[in-house]
N, CA and C atoms as an extended XYZ file, in Angstrom:
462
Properties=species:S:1:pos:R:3:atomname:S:1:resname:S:1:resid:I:1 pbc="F F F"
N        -1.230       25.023       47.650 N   UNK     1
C        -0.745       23.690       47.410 CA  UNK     1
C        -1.678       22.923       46.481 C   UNK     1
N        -3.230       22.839       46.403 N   UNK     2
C        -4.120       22.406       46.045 CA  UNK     2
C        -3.708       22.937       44.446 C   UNK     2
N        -3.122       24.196       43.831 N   UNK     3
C        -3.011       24.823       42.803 CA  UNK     3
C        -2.441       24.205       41.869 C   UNK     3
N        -0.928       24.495       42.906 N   UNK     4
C        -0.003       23.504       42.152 CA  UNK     4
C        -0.019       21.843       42.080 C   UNK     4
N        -0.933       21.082       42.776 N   UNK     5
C        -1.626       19.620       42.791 CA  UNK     5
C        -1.656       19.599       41.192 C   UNK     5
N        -3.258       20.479       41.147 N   UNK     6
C        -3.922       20.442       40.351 CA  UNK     6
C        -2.973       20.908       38.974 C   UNK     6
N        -2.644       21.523       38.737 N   UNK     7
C        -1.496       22.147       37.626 CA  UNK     7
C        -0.962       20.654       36.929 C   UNK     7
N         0.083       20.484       37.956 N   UNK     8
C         0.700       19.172       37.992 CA  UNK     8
C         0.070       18.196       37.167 C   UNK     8
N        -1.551       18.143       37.845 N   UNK     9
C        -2.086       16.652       37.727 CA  UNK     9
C        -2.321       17.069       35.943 C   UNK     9
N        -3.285       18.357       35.730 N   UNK    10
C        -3.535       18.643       34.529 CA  UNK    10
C        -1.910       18.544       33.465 C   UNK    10
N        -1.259       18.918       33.699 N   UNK    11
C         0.342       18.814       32.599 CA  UNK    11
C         0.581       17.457       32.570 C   UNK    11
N         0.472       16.503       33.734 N   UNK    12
C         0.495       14.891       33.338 CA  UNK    12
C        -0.367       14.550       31.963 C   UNK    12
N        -1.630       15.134       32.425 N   UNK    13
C        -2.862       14.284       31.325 CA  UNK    13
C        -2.379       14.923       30.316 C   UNK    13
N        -2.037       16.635       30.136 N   UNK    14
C        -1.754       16.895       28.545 CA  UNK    14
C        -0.739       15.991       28.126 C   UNK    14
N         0.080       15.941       29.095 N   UNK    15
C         1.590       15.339       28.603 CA  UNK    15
C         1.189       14.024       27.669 C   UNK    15
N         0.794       13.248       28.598 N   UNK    16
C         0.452       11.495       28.263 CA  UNK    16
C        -0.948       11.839       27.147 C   UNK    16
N        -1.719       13.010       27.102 N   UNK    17
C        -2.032       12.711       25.869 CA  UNK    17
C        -1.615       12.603       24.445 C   UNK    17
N        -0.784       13.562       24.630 N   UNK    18
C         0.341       14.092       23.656 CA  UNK    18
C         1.319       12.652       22.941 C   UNK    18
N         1.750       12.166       24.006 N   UNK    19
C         2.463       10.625       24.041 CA  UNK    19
C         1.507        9.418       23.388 C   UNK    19
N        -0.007        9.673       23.538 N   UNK    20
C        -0.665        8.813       23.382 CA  UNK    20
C        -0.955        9.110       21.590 C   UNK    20
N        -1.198       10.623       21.136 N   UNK    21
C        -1.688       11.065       19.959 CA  UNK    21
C        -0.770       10.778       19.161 C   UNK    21
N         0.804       10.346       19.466 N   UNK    22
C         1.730       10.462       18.619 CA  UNK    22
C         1.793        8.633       18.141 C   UNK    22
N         1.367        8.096       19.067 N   UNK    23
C         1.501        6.510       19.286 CA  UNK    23
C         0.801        6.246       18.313 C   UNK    23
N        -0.446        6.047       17.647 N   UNK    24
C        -1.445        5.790       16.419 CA  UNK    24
C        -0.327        6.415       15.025 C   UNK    24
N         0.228        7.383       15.017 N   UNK    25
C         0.348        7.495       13.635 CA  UNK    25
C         1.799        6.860       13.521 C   UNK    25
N         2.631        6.012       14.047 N   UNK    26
C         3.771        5.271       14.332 CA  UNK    26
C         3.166        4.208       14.084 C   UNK    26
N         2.705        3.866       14.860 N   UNK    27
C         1.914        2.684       14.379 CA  UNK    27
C         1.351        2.481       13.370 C   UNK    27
N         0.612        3.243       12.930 N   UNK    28
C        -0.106        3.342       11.525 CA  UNK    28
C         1.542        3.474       10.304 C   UNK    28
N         2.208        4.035       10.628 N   UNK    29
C         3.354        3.562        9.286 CA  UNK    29
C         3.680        2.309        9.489 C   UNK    29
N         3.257        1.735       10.240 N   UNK    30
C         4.291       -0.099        9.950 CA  UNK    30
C         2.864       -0.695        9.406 C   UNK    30
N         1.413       -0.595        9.880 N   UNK    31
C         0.754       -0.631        9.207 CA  UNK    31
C         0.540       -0.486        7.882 C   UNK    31
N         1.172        0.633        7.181 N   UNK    32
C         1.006        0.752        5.632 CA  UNK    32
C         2.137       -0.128        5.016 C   UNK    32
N         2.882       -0.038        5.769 N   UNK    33
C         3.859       -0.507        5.118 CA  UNK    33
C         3.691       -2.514        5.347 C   UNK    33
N         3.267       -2.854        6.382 N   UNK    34
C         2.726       -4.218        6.050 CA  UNK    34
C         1.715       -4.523        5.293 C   UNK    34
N         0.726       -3.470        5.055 N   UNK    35
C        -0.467       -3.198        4.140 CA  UNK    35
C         0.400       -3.821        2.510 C   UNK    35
N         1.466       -2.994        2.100 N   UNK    36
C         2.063       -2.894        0.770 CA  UNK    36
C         2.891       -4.344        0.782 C   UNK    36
N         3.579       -4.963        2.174 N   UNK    37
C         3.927       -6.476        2.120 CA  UNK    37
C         2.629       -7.106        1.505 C   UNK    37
N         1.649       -6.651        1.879 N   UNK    38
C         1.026       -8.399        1.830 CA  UNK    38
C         0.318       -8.078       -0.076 C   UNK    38
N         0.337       -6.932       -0.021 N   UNK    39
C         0.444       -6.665       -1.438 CA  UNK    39
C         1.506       -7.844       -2.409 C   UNK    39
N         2.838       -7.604       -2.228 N   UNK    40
C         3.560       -8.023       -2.757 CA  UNK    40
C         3.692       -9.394       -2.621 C   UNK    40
N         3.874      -10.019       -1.149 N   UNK    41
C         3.151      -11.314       -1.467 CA  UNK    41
C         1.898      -12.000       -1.846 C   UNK    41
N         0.689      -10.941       -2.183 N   UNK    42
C        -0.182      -11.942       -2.947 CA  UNK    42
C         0.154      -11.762       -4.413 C   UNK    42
N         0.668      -10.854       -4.847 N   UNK    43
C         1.159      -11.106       -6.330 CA  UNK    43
C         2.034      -11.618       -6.429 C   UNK    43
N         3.184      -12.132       -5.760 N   UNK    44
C         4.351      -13.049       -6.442 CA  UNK    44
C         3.638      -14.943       -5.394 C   UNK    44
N         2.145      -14.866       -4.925 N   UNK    45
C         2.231      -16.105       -4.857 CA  UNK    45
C         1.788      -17.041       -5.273 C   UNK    45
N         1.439      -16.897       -6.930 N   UNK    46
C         0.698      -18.228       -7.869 CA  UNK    46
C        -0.354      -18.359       -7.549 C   UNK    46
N        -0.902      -17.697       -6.721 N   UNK    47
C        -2.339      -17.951       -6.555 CA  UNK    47
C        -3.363      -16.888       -7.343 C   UNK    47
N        -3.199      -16.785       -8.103 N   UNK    48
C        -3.717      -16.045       -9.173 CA  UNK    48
C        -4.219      -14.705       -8.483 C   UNK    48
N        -5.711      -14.109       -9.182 N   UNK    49
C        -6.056      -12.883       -8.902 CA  UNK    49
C        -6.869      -12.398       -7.444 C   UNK    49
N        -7.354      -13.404       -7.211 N   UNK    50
C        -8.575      -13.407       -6.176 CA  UNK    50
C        -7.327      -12.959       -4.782 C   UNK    50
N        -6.160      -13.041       -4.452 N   UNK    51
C        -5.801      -12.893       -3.057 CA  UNK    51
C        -5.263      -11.416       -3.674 C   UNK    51
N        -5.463      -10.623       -4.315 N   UNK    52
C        -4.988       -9.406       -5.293 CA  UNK    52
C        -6.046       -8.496       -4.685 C   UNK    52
N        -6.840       -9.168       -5.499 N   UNK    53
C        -8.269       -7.907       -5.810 CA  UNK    53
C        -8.838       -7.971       -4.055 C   UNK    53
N        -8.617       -8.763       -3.745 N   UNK    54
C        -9.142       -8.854       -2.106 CA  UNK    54
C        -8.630       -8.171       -1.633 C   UNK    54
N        -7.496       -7.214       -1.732 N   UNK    55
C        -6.652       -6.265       -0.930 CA  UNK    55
C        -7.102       -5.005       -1.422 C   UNK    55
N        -8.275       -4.442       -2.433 N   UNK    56
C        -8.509       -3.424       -2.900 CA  UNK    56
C        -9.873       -3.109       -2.352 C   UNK    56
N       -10.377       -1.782       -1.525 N   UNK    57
C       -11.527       -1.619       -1.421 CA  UNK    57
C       -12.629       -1.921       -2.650 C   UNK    57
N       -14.201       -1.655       -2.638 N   UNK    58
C       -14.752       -1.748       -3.746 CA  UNK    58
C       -14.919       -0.937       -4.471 C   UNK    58
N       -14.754        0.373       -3.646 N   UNK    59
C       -14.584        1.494       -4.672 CA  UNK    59
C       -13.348        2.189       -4.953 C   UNK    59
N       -12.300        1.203       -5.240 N   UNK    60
C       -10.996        1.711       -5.132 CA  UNK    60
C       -10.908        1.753       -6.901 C   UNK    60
N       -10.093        2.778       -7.217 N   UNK    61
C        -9.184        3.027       -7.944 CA  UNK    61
C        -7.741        2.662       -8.812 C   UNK    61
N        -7.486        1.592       -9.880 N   UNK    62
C        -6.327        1.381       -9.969 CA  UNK    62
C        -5.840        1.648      -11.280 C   UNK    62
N        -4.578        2.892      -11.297 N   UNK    63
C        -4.058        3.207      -12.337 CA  UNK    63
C        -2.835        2.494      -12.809 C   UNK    63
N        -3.312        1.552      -13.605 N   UNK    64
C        -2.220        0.340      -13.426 CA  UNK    64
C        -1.010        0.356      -14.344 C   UNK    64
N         0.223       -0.635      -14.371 N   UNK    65
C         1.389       -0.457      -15.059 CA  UNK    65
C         1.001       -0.626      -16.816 C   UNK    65
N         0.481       -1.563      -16.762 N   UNK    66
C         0.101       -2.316      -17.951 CA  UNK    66
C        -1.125       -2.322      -18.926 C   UNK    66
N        -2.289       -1.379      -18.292 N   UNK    67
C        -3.601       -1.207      -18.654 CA  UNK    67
C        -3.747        0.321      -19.209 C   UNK    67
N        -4.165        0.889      -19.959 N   UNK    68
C        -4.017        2.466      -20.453 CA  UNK    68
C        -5.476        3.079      -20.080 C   UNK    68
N        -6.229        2.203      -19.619 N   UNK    69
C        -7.599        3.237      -19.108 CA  UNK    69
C        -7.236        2.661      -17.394 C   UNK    69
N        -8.060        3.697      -16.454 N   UNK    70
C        -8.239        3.639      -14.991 CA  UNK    70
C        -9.432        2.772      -14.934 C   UNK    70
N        -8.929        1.488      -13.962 N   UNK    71
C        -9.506        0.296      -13.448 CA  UNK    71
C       -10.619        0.873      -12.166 C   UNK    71
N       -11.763        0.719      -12.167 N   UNK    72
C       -12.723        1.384      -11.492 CA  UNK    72
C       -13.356        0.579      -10.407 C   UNK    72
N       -13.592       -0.837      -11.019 N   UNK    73
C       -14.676       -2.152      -10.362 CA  UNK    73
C       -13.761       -2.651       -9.906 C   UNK    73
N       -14.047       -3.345       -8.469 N   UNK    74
C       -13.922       -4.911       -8.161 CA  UNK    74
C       -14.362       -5.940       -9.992 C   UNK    74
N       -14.501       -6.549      -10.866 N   UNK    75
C       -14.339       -7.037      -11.827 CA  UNK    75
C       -13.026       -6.576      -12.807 C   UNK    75
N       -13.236       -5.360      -12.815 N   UNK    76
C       -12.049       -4.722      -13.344 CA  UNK    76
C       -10.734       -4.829      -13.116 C   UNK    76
N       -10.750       -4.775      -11.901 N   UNK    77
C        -9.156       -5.025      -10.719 CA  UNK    77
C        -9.158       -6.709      -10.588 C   UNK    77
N        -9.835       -7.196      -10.435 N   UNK    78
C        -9.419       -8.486      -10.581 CA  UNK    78
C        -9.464       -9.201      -11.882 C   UNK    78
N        -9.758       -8.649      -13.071 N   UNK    79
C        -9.490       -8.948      -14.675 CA  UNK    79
C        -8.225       -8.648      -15.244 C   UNK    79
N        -7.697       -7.344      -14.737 N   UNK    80
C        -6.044       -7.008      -15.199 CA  UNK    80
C        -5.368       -7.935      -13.874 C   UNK    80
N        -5.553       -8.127      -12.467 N   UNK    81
C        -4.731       -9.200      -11.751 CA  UNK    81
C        -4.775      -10.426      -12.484 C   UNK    81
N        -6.192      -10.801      -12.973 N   UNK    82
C        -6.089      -12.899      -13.992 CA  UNK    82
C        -5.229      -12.645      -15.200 C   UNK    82
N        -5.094      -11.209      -15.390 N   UNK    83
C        -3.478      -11.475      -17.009 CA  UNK    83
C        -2.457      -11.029      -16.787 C   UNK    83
N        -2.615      -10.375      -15.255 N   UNK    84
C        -0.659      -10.108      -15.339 CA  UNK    84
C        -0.666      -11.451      -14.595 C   UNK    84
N        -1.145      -12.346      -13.537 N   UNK    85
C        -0.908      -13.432      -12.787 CA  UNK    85
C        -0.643      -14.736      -13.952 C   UNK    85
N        -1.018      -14.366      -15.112 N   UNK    86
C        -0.724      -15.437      -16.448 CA  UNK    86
C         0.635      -15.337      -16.239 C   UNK    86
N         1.972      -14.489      -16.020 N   UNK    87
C         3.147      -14.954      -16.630 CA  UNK    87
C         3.570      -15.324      -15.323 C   UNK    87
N         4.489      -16.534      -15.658 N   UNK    88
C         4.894      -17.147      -14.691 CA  UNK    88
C         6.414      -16.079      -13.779 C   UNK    88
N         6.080      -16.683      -13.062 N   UNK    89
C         7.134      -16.045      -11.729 CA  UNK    89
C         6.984      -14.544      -11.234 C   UNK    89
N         5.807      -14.404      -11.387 N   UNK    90
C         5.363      -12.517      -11.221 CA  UNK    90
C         6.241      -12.843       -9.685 C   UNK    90
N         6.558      -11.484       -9.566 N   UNK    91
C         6.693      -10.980       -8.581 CA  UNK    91
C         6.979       -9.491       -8.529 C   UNK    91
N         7.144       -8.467       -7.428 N   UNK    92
C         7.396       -7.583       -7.419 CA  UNK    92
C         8.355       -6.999       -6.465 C   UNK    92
N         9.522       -6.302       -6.807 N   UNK    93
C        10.511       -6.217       -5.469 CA  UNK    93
C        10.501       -5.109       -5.537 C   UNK    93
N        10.208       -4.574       -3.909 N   UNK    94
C        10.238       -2.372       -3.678 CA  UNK    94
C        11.620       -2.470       -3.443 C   UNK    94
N        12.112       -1.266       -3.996 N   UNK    95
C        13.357       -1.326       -3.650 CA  UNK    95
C        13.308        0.130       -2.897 C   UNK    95
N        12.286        1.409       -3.098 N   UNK    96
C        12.365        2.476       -2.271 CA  UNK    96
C        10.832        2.277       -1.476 C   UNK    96
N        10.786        2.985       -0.184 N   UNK    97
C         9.077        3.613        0.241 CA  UNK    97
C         9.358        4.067        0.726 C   UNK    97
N         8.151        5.414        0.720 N   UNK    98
C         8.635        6.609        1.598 CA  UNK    98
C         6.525        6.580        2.083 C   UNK    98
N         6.515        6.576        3.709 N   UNK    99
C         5.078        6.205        4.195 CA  UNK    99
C         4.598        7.701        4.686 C   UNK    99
N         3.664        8.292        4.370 N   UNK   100
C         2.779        8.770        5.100 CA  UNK   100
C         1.606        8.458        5.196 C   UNK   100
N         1.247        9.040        7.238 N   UNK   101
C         0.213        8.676        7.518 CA  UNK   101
C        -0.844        9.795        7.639 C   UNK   101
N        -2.345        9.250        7.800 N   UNK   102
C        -2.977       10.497        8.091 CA  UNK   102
C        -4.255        9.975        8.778 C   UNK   102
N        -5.423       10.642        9.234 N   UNK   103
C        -6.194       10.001       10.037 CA  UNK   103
C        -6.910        8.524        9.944 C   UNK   103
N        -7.105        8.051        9.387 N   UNK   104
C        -7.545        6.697        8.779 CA  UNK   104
C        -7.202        6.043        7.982 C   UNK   104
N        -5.635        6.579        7.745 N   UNK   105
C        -5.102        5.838        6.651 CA  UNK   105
C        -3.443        6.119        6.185 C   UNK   105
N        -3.057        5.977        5.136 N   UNK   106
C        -1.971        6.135        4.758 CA  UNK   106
C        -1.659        6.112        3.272 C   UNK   106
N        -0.357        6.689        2.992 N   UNK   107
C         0.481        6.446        1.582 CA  UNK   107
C         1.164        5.897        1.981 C   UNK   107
N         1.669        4.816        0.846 N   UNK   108
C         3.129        4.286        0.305 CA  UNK   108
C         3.711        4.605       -1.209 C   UNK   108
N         4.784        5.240       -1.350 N   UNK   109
C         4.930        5.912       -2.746 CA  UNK   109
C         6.471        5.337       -2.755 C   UNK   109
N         6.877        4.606       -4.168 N   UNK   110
C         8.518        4.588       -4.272 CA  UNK   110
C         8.243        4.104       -4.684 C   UNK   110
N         9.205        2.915       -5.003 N   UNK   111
C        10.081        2.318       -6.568 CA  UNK   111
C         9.872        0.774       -6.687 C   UNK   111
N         9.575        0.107       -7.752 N   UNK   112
C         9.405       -1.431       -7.366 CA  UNK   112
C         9.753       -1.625       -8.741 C   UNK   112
N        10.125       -3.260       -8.648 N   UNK   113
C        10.356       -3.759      -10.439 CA  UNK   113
C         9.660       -5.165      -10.585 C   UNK   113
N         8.726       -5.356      -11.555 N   UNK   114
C         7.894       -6.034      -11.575 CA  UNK   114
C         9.048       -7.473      -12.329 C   UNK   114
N         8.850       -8.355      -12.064 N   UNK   115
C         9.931       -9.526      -12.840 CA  UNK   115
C         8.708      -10.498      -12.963 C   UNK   115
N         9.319      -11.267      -13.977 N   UNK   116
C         8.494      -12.791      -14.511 CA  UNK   116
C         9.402      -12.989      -15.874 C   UNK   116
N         8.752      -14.473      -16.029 N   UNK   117
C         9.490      -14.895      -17.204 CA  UNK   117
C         9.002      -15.071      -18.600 C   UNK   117
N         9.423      -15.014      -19.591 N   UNK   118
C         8.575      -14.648      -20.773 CA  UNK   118
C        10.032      -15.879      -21.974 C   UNK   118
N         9.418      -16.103      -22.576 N   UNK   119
C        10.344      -17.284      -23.346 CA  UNK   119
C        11.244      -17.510      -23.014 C   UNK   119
N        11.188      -17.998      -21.541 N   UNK   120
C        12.477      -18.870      -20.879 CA  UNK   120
C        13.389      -17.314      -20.411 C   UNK   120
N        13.577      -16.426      -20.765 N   UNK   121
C        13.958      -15.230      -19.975 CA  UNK   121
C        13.496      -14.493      -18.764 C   UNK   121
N        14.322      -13.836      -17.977 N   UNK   122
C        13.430      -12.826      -17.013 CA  UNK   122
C        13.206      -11.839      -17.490 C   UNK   122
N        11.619      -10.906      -17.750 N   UNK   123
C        11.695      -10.197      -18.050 CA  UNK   123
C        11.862       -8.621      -16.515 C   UNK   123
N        12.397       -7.708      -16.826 N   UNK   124
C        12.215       -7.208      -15.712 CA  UNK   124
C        11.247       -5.769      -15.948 C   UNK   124
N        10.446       -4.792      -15.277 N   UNK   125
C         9.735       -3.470      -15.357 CA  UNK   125
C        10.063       -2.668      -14.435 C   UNK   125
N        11.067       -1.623      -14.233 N   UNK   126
C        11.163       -0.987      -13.292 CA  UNK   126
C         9.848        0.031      -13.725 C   UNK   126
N         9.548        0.260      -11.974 N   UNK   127
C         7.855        1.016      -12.338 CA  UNK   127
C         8.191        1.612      -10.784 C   UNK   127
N         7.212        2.920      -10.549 N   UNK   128
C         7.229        3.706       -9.646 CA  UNK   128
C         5.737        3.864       -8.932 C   UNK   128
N         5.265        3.254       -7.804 N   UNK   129
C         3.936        3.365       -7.315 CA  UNK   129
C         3.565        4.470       -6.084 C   UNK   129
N         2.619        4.477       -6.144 N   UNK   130
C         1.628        5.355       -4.935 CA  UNK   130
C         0.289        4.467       -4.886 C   UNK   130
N         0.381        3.793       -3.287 N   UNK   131
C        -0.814        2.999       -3.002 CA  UNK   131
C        -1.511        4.017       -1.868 C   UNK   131
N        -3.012        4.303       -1.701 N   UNK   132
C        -3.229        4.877       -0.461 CA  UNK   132
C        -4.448        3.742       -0.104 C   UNK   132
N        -3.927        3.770        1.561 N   UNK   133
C        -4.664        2.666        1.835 CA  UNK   133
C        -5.533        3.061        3.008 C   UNK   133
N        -6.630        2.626        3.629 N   UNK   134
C        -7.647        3.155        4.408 CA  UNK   134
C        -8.009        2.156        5.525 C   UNK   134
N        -7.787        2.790        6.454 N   UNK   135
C        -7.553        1.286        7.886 CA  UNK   135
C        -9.151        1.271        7.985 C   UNK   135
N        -9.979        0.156        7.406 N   UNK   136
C       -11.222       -0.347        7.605 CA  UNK   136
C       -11.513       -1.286        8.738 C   UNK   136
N       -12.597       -1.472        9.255 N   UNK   137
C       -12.310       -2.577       10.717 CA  UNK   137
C       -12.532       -4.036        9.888 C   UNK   137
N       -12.136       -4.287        8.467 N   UNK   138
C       -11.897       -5.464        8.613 CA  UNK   138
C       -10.081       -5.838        8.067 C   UNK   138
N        -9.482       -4.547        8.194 N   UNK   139
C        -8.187       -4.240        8.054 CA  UNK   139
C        -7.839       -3.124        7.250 C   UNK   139
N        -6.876       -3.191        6.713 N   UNK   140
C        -6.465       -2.008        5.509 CA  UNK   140
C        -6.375       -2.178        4.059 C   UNK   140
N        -7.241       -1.611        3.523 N   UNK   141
C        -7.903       -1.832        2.047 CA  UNK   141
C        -7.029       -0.931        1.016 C   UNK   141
N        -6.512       -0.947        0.073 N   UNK   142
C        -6.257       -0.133       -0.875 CA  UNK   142
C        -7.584        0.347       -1.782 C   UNK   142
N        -7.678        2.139       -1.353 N   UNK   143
C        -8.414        2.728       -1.947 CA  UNK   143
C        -7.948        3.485       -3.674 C   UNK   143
N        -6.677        3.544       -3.499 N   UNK   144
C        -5.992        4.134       -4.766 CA  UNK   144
C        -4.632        3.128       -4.823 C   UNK   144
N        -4.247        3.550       -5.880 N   UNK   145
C        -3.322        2.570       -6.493 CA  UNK   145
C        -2.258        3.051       -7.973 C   UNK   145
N        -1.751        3.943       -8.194 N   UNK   146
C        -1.143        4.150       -9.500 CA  UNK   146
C         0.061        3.455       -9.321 C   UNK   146
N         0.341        3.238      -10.616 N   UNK   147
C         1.700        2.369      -11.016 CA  UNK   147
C         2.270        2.716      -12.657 C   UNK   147
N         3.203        3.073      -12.505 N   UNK   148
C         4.057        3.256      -13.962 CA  UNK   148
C         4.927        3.084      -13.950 C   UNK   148
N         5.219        2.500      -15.756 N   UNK   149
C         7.038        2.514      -15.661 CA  UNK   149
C         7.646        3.657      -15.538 C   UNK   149
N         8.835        3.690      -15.085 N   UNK   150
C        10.187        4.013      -14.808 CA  UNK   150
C        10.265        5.030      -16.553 C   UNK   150
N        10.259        6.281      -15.975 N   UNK   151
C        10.891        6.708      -18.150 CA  UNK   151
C        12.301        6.989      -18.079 C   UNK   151
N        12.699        6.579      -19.286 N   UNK   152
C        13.945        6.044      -19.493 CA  UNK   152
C        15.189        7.846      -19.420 C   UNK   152
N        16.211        7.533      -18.807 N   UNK   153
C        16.832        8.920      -18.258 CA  UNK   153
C        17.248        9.643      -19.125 C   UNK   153
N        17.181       11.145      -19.084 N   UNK   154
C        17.400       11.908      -19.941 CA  UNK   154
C        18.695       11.606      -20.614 C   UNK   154
């Protein structure tokens, strides 16, 4: 009787660990994916570069839409955020994400179109990103970052 106790008690703990190991990386996708919200609202909110570059680790990486060399510095990442934040009405709308997670972190990869206005017009950029972001204890930092346009269909 003591056997099967013990059996029992041990298949609970694997069980509920099992339940418990799966719980962090569920969690961690709404994480990335609020990670890439607050992305998008600090670039469409007029507040220029500084609530931008604050979302990028310091040794992060950004291969950006608009820049033709890879952005390396904190100065760097927040110098291409003070000239795309020049045209008025930036914003950016995802229209796909597809999240993976992994031990300390995550991807967000899919589709966004950059809009603002340029002589009284909207201009629009359909562009295709991959952010990977790294759950730090003072939240989740973007360590990488590529972004390109959209090439035009065969």
């Amino acid at each position: 009787m003591r056997i099967k106790s013990f059996i029992a008690a041990v298949s609970l703990i694997i069980g509920l660990t099992g339940v418990a190991a799966q719980t962090p990386a569920l969690g961690a996708e709404a994480d990335v994916h609020a990670a890439l919200q607050r992305w998008v609202e600090a670039l469409g909110s007029g507040k220029g570069e500084a609530p931008i570059a604050a979302l990028y680790a310091p040794d992060a990486i950004l291969l950006s839409t608009f820049d033709p060399k890879p952005l390396v510095t904190p100065a760097e990442i927040a110098a291409y955020f003070h000239k795309l934040t020049q045209n008025p009405n930036l914003k950016a709308t995802v229209q796909t994400e597809t999240i993976h997670t992994f031990a300390e972190g995550g991807a967000d990869s899919g589709l966004y179109t950059f809009s603002y206005t340029k002589d009284g017009k909207e201009v629009r950029v359909p562009a295709r990103f991959t952010f990977v972001f790294n759950r730090t204890p003072s939240g989740w930092l973007i360590v990488s970052h590529h972004s390109s346009v959209v090439p035009p269909a065969p």
